[in-house]
BATI-252770 format. One record per residue (C-alpha): x, y, z; residue in one letter; chain. Coordinates in steps of 0.001 Angstrom, whole numbers, always signed. Each point is the difference from the previous one (the first is absolute). Layout:
N
X  Y  Z  a  A
...
// end
This chain:
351
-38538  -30438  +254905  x  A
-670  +2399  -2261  x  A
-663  +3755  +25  x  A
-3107  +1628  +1340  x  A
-2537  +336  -2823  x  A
-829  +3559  +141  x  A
-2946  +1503  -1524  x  A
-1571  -3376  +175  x  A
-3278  -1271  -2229  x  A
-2363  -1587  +1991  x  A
-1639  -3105  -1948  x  A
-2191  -2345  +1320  x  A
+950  -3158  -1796  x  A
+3745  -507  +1636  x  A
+2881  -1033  -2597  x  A
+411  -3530  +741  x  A
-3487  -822  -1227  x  A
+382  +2333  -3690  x  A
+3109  -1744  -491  x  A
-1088  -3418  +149  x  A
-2390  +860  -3076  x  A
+2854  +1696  -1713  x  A
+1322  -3828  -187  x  A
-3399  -1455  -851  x  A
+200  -2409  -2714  x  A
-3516  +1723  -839  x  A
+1370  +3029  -2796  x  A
-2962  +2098  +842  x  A
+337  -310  +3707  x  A
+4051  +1223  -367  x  A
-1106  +2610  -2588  x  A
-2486  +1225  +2845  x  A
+2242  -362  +2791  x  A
+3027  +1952  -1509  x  A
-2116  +2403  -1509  x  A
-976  +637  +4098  x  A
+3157  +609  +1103  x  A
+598  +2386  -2700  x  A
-3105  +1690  +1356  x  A
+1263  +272  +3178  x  A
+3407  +1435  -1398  x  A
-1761  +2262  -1966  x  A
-1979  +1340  +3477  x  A
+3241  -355  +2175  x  A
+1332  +2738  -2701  x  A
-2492  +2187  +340  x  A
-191  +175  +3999  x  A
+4029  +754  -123  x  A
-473  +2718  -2368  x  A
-2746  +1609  +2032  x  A
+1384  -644  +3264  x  A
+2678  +2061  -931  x  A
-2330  +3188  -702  x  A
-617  +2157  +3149  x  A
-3788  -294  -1151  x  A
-275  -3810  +582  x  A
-2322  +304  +3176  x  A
-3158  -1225  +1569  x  A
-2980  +2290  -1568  x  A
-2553  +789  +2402  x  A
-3533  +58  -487  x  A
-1563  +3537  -222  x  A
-2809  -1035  +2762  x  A
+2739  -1643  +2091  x  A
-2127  -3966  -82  x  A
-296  -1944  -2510  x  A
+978  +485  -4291  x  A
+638  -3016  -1944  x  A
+799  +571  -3804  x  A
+182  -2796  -2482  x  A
+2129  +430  -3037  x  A
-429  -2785  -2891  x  A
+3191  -904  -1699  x  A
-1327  -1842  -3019  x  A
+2209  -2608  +446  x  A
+3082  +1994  -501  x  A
+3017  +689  +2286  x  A
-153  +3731  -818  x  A
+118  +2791  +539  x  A
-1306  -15  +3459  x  A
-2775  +867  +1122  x  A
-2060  -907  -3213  x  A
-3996  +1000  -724  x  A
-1826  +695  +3474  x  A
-3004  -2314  +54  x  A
-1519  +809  +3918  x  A
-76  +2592  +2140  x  A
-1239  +166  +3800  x  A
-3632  -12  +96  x  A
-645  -954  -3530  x  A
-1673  -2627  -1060  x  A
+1473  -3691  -1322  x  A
+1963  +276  -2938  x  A
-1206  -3131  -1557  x  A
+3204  -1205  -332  x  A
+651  -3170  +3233  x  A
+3624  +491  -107  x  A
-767  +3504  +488  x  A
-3163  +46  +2118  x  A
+1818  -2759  +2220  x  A
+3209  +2404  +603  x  A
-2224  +2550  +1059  x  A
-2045  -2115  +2882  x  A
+3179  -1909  +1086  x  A
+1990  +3676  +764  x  A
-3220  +1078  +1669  x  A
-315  -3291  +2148  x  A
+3941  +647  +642  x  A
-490  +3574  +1028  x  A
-3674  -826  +2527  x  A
+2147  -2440  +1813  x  A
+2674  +2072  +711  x  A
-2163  +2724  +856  x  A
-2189  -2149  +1836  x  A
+2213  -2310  +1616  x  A
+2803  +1917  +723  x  A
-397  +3609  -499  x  A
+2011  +804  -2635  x  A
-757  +1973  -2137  x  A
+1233  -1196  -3866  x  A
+2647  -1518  -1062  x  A
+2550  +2895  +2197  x  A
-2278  +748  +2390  x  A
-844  +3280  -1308  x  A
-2792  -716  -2798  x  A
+2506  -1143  -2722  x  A
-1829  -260  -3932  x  A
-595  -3835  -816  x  A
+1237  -717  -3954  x  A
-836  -2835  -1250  x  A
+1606  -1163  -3691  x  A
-1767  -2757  -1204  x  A
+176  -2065  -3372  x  A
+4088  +537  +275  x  A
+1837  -1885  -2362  x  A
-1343  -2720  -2681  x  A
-1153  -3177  +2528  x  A
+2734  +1345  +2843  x  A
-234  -2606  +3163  x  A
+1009  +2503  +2798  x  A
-1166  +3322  +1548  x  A
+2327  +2320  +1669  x  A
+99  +2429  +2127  x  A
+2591  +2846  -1366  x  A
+62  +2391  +3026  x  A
-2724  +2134  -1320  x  A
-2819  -1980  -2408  x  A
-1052  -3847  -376  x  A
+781  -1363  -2786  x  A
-2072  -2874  -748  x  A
+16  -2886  -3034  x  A
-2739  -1877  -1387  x  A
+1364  -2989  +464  x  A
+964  -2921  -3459  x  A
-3497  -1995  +652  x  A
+1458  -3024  +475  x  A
+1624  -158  +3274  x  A
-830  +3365  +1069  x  A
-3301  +2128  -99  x  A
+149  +3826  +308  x  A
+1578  +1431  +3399  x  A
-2943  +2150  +847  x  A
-1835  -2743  +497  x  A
+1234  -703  +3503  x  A
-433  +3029  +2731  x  A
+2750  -2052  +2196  x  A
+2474  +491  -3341  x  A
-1103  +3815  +19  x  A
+310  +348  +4049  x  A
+3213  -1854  +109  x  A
+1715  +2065  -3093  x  A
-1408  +3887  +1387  x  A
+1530  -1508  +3999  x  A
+3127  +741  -1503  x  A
-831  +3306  -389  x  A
-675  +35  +3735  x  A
+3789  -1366  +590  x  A
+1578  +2607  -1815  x  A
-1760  +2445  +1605  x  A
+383  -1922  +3646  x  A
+3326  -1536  +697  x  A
+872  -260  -3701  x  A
+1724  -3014  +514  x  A
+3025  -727  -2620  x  A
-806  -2245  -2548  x  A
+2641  -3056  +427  x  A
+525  -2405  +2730  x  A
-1596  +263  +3147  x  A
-1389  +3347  -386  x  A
-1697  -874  -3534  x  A
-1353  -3370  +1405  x  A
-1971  +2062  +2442  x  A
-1184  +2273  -2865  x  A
-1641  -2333  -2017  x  A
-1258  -1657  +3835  x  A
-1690  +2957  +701  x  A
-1419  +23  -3562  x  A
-981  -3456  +316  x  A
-1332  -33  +3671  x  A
-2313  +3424  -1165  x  A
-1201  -1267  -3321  x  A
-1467  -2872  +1893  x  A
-1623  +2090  +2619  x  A
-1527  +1949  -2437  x  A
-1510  -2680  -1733  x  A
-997  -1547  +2863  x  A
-1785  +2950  +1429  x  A
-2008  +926  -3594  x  A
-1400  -3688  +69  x  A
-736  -500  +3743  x  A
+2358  -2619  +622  x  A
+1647  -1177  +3401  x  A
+3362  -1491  +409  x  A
-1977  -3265  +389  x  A
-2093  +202  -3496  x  A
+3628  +1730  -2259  x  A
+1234  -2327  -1962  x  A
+3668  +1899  +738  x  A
+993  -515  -3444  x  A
+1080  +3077  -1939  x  A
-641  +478  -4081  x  A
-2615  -2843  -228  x  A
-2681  +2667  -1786  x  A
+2423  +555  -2593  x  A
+1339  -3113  -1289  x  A
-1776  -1947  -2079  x  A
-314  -4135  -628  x  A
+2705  -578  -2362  x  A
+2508  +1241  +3044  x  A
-1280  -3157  +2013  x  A
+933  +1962  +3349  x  A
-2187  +1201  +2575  x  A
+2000  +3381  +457  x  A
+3843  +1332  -32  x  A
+671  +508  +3037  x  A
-1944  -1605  +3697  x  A
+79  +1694  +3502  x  A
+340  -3847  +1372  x  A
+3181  -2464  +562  x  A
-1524  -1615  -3337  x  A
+1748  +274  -3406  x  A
-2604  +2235  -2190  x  A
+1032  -2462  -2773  x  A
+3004  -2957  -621  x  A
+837  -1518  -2943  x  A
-2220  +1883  -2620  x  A
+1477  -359  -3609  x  A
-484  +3528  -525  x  A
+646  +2329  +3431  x  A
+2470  -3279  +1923  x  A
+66  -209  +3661  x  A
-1077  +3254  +1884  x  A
+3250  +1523  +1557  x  A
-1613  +1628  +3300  x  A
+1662  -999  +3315  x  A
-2277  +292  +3069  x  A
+3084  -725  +2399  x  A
+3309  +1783  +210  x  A
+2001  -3730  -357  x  A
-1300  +75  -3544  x  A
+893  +4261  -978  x  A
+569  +583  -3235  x  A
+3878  +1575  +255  x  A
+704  +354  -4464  x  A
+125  +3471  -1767  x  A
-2753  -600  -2032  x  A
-2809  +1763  +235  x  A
+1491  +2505  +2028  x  A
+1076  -1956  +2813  x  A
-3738  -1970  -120  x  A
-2163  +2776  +1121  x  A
-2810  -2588  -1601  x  A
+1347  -2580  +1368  x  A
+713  +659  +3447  x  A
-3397  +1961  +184  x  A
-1641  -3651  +1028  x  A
+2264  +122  +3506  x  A
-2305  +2969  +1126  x  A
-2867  -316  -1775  x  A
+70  -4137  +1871  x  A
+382  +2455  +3204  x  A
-3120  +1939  -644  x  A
-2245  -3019  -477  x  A
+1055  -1309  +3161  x  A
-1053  +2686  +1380  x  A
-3137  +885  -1324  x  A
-1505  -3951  -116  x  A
+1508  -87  +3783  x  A
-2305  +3375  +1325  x  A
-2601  -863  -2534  x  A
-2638  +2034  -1411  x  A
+701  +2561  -2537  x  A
+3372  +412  -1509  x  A
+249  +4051  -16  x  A
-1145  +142  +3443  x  A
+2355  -581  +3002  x  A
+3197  -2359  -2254  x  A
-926  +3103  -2584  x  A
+832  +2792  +2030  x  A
+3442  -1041  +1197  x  A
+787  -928  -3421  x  A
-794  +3583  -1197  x  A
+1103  +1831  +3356  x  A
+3469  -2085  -466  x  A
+128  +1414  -3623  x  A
-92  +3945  +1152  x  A
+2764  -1089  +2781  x  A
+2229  -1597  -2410  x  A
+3179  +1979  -1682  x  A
+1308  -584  -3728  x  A
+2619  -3354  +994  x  A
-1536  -1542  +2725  x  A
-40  -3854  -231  x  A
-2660  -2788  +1091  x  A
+1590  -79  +3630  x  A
+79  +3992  +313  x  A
-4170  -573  -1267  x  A
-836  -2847  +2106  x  A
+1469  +2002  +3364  x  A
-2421  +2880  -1329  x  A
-2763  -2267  -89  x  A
+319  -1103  +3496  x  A
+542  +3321  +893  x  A
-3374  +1443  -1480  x  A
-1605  -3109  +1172  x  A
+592  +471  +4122  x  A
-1098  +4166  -422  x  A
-2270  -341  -1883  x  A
-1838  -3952  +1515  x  A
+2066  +0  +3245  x  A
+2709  -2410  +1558  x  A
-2077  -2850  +476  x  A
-2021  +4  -3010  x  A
-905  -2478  -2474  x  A
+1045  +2144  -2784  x  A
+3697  +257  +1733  x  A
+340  -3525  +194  x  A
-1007  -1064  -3405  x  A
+2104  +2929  -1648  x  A
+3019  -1862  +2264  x  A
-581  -3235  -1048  x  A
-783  +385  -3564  x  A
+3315  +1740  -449  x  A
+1652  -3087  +2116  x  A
-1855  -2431  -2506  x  A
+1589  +1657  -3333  x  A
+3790  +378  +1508  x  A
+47  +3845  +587  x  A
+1158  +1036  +3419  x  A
-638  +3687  +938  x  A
+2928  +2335  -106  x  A
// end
């Protein structure tokens, strides 16, 4: 396997799905697709250089709640942070991709604060940046350990990134991680990362537009992509393929059982790839106790996070899960025995 990726870039869009367009016999799809992974190279730089400098850490907002700022980039990779468009309490910019960023951290930062607690992205009132319009027709946004980083999208397969507040919930999540367990980004531990990310995102979204686990759809990216894609989403919390056979994306990679784990070096270890083993767990979970999402499968999911140290595996998470599960529901509970049997269902026996 190969190293640890240290000082990793967030994205969104995981590698297997840009590099199928890189080999598109479509010349403007490759041009688009390479010219996103040089975005995210060109990001990945950046966070290394400034997680080297003593000064790269979480700003706080003066009044201690929430401060989002939104920067526009004007389709450029640089320098960061670019012309600041929005600040808390102003009024919309005008711009959507812009506008968009701004409601979708503020959704991300209610529920948190609502739901959970917690307040910002640390728990201590963190400043919300938000680049948008990042890179000419960039399919990604990323997370870089202090800002989002968001593309507009090439209008073909793609629409803007901002357009989703699941895409903006899941991406700012990993800023919860690395200030939580900060799980290592390869294998196991990175799986879990983007899990968490995933398993979030879709809270959020389902919280902001009222849905039960019985109305989601469980399907994660479908606001973004557009009809020329002909798939529903990227990735899906169910034992379904999100998409098979598609001449431009091929057969969705996700296991949802530990028979089928993805064990190459690609992709550091499959940390998008073996995400759909947990994320499968969660759904179990929450369509088993019903209801809303956030709610009771919700908080073990986020009180598991905070328990969780920087290499623990699925079997090291799935024990914690049971464990928060009987304090926090009781030995006999329903929630006890669907968190049990979910984890039985995917392959993952507690450690």
């Amino acid at each position: 396997m190969s190293a640890p990726c240290r000082n990793p870039l967030h994205c969104y869009l995981p590698p297997h799905v840009l590099d199928a367009l890189s080999k598109s016999d479509d010349p403007e799809l490759r041009e688009v697709a390479i010219g996103g992974i040089s975005a995210g190279a060109s990001a990945r730089r950046v966070r290394i250089a400034f997680s080297a400098m003593p000064i790269m850490a979480a700003i706080p907002s003066a009044a201690g709640d929430k401060h989002r700022l939104v920067y526009d980039m004007q389709e450029d990779t640089g320098p960061l942070p670019g012309r600041l468009v929005r600040e808390e309490g102003q009024a919309p910019s005008g711009d959507e991709a812009a506008d968009e960023a701004y409601d979708g951290a503020g959704a991300t930062y209610e529920f948190y604060k609502d739901v959970h607690g917690r307040n910002s992205l640390d728990g201590k009132g963190m400043v919300l940046k938000s680049l948008v319009h990042y890179g000419n027709k960039v399919d990604n946004a990323f997370w870089d350990g202090e800002q989002m980083l968001y593309g507009d999208g090439d209008g073909r397969l793609f629409d803007r990134f901002t357009k989703s507040v699941e895409v903006i919930a899941h991406e700012l999540t990993h800023g919860v991680v690395q200030y939580e367990a900060n799980l290592e980004y390869q294998g196991e531990p990175g799986a879990l990362n983007e899990s968490f990310a995933d398993v979030m995102g879709l809270q959020v979204e389902q919280k902001v537009k009222g849905r039960s686990v019985e109305e989601a759809d469980w399907w994660l990216g479908g606001e973004i992509i557009l009809p020329e894609a002909g798939v529903k989403g990227i990735r899906t919390f169910t034992a379904d393929k999100a998409y098979e056979d598609n001449p431009l994306f091929g057969t969705d990679p996700q296991p949802k059982h530990m028979d089928d784990k993805y064990t190459g070096r690609q992709d550091n270890g499959g940390v998008h790839i073996n995400s759909g083993i947990p994320n499968h767990a969660f759904y179990l979970v929450a369509t088993e106790l019903g209801g809303n999402s956030w709610e009771r499968a919700g908080s073990i999911w986020y009180k598991t996070l905070r328990n969780l140290n920087r290499y623990s595996n699925f079997a090291e998470a799935a024990a914690m899960t049971i464990q928060v599960a009987t304090a926090d529901f009781g030995a006999n509970g329903e929630e006890l025995q669907a968190v049990a049997s979910a984890w039985e269902a995917v392959g993952v026996e507690p450690a």
